[in-house]
C-alpha positions in Angstrom: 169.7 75.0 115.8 172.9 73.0 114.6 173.4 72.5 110.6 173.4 69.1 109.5 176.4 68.9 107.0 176.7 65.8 104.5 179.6 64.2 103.7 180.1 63.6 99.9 179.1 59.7 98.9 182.3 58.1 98.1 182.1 55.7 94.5 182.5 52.2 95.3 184.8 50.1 92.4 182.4 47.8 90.7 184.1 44.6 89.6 182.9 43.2 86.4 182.2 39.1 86.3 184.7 38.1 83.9 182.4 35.8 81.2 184.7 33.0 80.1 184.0 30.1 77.4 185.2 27.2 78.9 184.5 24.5 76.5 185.0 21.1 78.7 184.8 20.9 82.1 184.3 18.4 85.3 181.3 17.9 86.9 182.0 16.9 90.3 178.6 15.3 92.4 179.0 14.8 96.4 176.0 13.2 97.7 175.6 13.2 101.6 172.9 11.6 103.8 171.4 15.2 104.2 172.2 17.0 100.7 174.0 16.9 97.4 176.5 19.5 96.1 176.5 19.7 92.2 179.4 21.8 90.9 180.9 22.2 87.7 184.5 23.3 87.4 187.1 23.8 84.4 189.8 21.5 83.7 192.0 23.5 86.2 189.1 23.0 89.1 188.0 26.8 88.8 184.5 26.4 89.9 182.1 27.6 87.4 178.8 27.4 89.1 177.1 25.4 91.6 174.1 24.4 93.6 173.0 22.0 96.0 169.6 20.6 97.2 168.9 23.6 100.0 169.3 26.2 96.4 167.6 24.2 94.5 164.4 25.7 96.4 164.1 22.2 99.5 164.6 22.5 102.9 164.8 20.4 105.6 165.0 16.7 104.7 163.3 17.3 101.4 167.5 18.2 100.3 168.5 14.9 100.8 166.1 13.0 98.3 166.6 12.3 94.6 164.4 15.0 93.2 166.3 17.5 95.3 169.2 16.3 93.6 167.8 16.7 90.1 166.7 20.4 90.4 169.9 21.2 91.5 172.2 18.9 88.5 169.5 20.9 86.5 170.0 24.3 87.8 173.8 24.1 87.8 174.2 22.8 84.5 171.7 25.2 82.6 174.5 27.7 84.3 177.2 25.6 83.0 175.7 25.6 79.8 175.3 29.6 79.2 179.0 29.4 80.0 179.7 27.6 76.8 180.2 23.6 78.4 179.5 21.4 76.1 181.6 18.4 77.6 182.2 16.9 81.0 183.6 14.3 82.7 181.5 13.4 85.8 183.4 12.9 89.3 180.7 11.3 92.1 182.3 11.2 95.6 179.3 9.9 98.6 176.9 7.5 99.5 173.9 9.7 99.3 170.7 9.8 97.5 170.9 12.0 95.2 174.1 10.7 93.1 171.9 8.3 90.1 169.7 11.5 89.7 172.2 13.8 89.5 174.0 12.0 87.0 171.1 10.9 84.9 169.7 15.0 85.1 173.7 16.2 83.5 173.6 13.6 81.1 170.1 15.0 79.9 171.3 17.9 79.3 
């Protein structure tokens, strides 16, 4: 019978996320026939978080519709917001669906 020898578990580096405070920010809205992209970036265009209409929890042809486009303005700014923006300039780029919700859903909050 052969022994079965183990090898010893290497330690993998764990990056920490870095947690910034980034107080204003861009918003930037491209609306597509099929989805919207939300994103939220610094003044630099570091992206601080994101979503689009497929995150958001929609598939299919449900991403392309207005509500699809709220839940994920909602979703990326509540993420925006625990990252300490309080003020945005909105940047829409698109002929989709989605854009008057979007914008109306950041403004809210």
């Amino acid at each position: 019978m052969a022994k079965v020898t183990r090898g010893k578990r290497r330690q993998r580096s764990v990056k920490k996320k870095v947690k910034r405070s980034v107080p204003t920010g861009i918003a930037h809205i491209f609306a597509t026939f099929n989805n919207t992209v939300i994103s939220f970036s610094d003044e630099k265009g570091n992206i601080i978080s994101w979503a689009t209409g497929g995150t958001a929890g929609n598939k299919g042809s449900r991403k392309s519709t207005p509500f699809a486009a709220q839940m994920a303005a909602d979703q990326a700014s509540k993420s925006a917001r625990d990252a300490g923006m309080n003020r945005i300039i909105i940047e829409v780029k698109g002929p989709g669906q989605g854009r008057e919700a979007a914008i109306k859903t950041i403004a809210a909050s």
